[in-house]
C-alpha positions in Angstrom: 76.9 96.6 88.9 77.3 92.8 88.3 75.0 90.7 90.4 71.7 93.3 89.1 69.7 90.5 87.2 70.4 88.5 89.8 68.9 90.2 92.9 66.0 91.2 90.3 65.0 87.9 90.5 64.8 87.8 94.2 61.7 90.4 94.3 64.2 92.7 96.3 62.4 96.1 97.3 63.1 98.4 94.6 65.4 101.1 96.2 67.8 98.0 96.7 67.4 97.1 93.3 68.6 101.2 92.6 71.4 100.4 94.8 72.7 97.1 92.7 71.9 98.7 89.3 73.7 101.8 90.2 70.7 104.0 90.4 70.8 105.1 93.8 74.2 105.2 95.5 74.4 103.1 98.3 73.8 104.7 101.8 71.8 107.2 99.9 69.0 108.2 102.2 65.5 106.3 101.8 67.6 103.0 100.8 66.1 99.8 103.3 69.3 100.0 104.5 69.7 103.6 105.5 66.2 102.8 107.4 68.0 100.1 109.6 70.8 102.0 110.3 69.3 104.9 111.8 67.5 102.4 113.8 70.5 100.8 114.6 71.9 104.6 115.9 69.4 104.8 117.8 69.6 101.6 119.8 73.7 102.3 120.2 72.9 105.4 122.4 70.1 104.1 123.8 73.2 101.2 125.0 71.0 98.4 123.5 74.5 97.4 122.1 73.3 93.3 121.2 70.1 94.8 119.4 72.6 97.6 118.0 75.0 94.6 116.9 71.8 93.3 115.2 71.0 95.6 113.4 73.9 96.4 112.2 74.5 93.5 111.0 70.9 93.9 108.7 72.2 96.9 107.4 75.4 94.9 106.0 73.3 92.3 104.7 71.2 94.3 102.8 74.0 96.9 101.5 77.6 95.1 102.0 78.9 98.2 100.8 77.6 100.8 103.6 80.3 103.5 104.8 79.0 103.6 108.0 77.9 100.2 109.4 81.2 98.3 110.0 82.7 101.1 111.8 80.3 101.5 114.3 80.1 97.4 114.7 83.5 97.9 115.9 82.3 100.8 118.0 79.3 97.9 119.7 80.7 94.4 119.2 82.1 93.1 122.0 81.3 96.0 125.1 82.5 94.7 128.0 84.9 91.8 127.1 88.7 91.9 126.6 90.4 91.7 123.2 91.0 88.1 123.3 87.7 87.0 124.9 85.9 89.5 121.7 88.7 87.4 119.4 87.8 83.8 120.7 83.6 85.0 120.5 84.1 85.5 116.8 86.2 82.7 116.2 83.6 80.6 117.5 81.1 82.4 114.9 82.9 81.8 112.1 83.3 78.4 113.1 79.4 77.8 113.6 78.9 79.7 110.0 82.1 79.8 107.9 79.8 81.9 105.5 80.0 84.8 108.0 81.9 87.6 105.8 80.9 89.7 109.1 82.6 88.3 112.0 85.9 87.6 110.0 86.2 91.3 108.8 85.9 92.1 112.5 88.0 89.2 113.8 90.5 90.5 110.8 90.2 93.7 112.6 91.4 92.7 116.0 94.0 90.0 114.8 95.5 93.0 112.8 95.4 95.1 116.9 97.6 92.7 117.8 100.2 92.7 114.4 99.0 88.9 113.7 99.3 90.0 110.2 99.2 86.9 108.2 95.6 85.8 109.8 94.6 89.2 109.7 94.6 88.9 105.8 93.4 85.4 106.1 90.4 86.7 108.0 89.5 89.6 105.2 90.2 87.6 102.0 87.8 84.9 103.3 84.9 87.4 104.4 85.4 88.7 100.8 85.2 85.3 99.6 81.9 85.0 101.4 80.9 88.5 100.2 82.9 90.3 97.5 81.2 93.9 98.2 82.3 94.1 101.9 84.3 97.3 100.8 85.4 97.7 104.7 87.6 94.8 104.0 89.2 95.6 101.3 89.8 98.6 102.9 91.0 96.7 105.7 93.4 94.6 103.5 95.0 98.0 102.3 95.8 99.2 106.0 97.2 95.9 106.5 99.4 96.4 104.0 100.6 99.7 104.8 101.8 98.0 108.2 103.5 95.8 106.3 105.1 98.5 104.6 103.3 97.0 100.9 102.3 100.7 99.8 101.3 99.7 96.3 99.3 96.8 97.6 97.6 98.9 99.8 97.2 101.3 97.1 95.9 98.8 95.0 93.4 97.7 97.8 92.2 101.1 98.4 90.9 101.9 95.0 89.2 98.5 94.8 87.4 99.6 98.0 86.5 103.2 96.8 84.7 101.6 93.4 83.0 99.6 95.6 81.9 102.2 98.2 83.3 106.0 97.0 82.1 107.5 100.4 83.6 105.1 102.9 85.7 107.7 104.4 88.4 105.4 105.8 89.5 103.8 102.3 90.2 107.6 101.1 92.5 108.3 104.6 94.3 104.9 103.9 94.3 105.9 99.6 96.1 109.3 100.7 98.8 107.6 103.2 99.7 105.1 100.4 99.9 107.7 97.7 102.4 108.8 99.7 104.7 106.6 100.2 104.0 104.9 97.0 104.6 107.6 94.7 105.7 110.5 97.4 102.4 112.3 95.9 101.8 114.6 99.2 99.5 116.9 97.0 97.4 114.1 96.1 97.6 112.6 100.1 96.5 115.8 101.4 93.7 115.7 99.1 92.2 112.6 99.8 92.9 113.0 103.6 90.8 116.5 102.7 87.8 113.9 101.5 88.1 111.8 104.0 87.1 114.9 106.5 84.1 115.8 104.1 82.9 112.4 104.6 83.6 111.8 108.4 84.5 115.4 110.2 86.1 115.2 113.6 87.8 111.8 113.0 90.9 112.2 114.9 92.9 109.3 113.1 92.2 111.1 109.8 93.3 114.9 111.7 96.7 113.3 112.7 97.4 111.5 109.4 96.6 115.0 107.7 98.1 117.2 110.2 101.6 115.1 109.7 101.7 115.3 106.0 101.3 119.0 106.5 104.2 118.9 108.9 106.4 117.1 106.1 105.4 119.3 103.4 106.8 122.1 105.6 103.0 123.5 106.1 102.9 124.4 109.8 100.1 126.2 110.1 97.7 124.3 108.5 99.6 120.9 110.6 99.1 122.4 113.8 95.5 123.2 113.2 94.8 119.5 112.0 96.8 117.8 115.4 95.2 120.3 117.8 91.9 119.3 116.3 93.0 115.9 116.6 94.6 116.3 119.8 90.9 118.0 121.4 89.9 114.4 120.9 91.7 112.5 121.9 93.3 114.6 124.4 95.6 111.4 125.9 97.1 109.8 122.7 100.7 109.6 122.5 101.2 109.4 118.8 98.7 112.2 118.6 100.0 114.5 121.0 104.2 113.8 120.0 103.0 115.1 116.5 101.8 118.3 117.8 104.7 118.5 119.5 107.2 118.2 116.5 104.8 120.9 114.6 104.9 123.4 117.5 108.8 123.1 117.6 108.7 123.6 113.9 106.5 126.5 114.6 109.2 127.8 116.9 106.8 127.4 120.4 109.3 125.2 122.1 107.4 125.5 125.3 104.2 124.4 123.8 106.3 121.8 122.7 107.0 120.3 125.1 103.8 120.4 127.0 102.6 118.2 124.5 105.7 115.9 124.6 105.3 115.7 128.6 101.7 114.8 128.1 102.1 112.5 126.0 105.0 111.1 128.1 102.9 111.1 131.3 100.2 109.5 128.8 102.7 106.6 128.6 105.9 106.3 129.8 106.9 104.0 128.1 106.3 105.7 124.7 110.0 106.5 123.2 109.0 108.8 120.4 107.3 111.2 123.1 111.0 111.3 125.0 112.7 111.5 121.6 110.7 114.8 121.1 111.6 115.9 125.1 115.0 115.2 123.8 114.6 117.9 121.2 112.8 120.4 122.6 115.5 120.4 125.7 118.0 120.3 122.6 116.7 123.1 121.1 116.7 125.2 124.4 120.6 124.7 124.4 119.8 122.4 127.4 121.9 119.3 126.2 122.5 117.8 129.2 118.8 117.4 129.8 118.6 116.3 126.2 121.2 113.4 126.7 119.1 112.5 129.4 115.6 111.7 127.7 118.1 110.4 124.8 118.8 107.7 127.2 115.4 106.9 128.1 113.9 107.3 125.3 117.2 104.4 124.1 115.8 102.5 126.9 112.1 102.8 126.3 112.6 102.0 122.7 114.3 98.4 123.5 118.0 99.9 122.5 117.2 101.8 119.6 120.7 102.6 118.5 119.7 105.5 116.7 118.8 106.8 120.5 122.6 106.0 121.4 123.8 108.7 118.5 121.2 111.3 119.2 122.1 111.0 123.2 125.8 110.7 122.3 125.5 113.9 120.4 123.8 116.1 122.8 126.3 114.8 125.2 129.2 115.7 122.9 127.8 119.4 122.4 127.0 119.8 126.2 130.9 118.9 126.8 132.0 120.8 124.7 129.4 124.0 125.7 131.0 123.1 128.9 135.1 122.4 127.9 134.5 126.3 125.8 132.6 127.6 129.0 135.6 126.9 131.2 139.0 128.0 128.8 136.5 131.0 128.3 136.5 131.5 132.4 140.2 130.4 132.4 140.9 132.9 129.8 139.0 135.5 131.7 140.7 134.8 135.0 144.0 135.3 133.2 143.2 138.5 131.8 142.1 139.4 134.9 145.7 139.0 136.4 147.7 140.2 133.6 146.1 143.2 134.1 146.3 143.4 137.7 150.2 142.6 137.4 149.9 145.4 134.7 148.5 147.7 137.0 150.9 146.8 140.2 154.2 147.3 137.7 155.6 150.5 138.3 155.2 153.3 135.6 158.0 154.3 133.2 159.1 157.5 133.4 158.3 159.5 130.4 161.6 160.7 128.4 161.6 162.0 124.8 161.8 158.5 123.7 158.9 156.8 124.8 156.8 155.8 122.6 
């Protein structure tokens, strides 16, 4: 690793030295920082959250790379204050040290909650211009540029990450989603997803990104087991929950379904992709007029997706026509119905050698 003769002549301890020479993996157990971040655990649930933040911070300044630290910074920083008074704190840090490659990956962070993309890559370029082996940015910069639909950026990004840190669990998730739509590689996706899990089980981001490739690659099963997973924790996401919805209706369990599209729904109303799936399950159920109906919504909800408008159009168009074919088929019953009354009220020929 570049930088080794470097940090040799800083009288470093030596398991740190093992980390920069590539002799002990970073994170690996008995490293200084490993030491610090089980303190730093401990102080978290303890809900010492400015020691935590502390300590966390060592941890990053002795092993930049770490696969753990930055996430749970994200999980302590700022407890108790808004999103824009967490933003305008950090701003003010990296004001007072412009040096601080910490508080601009996590002020990257939040600038990229609320789709400022542009500073949100400002933010990560310059904490990696302050420290090149802050692998959580890069990895950062990748999921950036999956929002901005940049897949081979991200891709890019991602690997860059992974050389710098090969367990940090997130670069792999965000590797597999832009293998994906880089290259249409599901295989390969579902793989790294897969690794992901080894490195961070339970995450429920990482179950729903896996659990919907599964749906596209027409595995059902194996989708559904991911999004319940994911679903169990986080038991009120709309995203979430809407997927397990589409692989249950794939699944043929319509009326699991659509438990999971009306809790999503009541999860957030205004969420159109949970009414799109209402729309489909009701659809599905031969109930089009109920399916026009969250169509609408949904149309509404969305701010006028037009798409909405043809889907709702649709189901209308089948409902009146279930209902046009209903009625000649009750017409044509009531007629047969008095042609063979008339039938049986005409009188009866009489039977000659003739007839028939």
């Amino acid at each position: 690793m570049r930088g080794g003769c470097r940090l040799i002549g800083r009288g470093l301890p030596l398991a740190l030295l093992l980390i920069a020479l590539g002799a002990l993996p970073s994170g690996a157990a008995g490293s200084p920082a490993e030491a610090v971040f089980g303190r730093a655990e401990r102080l978290a649930r303890a809900g010492r959250s400015a020691e935590a933040q502390a300590a966390l911070r060592e941890v990053l300044r002795l092993d930049p790379a770490h696969p753990q630290a930055p996430e749970r910074l994200r999980e302590v920083y700022g407890q108790g204050l808004t999103v824009r008074e967490t933003i305008a704190a950090l701003e003010a840090e990296a004001k007072a040290d412009p040096a601080d490659a910490v508080a601009r990956n996590l002020l990257g962070v939040l600038y990229g909650r609320e789709r400022r993309w542009d500073e949100a890559l400002a933010a990560f370029r310059a904490a990696l211009a302050s420290e090149p082996r802050l692998a959580d940015a890069r990895a950062n910069i990748g999921w950036i540029f999956l929002e901005v639909q940049r897949p081979g950026d991200a891709l890019a990004a991602f690997e860059a990450a992974l050389r710098l840190q090969p367990k940090l669990a997130r670069a792999h998730a965000g590797y597999g989603a832009a293998i994906a739509e880089a290259r249409g590689d599901f295989e390969a996706a579902l793989a790294s997803h897969r690794q992901a899990l080894l490195l961070d089980p339970g995450n429920p981001a990482t179950l729903n990104d896996l659990g919907w490739l599964a749906y596209k690659m027409g595995r059902v099963e194996e989708a559904v087991r991911a999004l319940r997973q994911a679903a169990a924790a986080r038991p009120e996401h709309p995203l979430i929950l809407t997927n397990l919805g589409l692989a249950y209706l794939r699944a043929g369990e319509n009326a699991k379904a659509t438990e999971a599209f009306s809790v999503a729904h009541r999860a957030d109303p205004s969420y159109p992709l949970a009414l799109y799936g209402l729309a489909k399950a009701a659809a599905e159920r031969g109930e089009h007029a109920a399916a026009a109906e969250a169509y609408w919504e949904a149309w509404r909800a969305s701010g006028h997706d037009i798409y909405a408008v043809l889907w709702a159009t649709a189901a209308l168009r089948v409902h009146w026509l279930a209902a046009t074919l209903g009625l000649l088929l009750g017409l044509a019953g009531l007629g047969g119905g008095v042609a063979f009354l008339l039938r049986a009220r005409r009188p009866a020929r009489p039977v000659t050698s003739s007839s028939p």
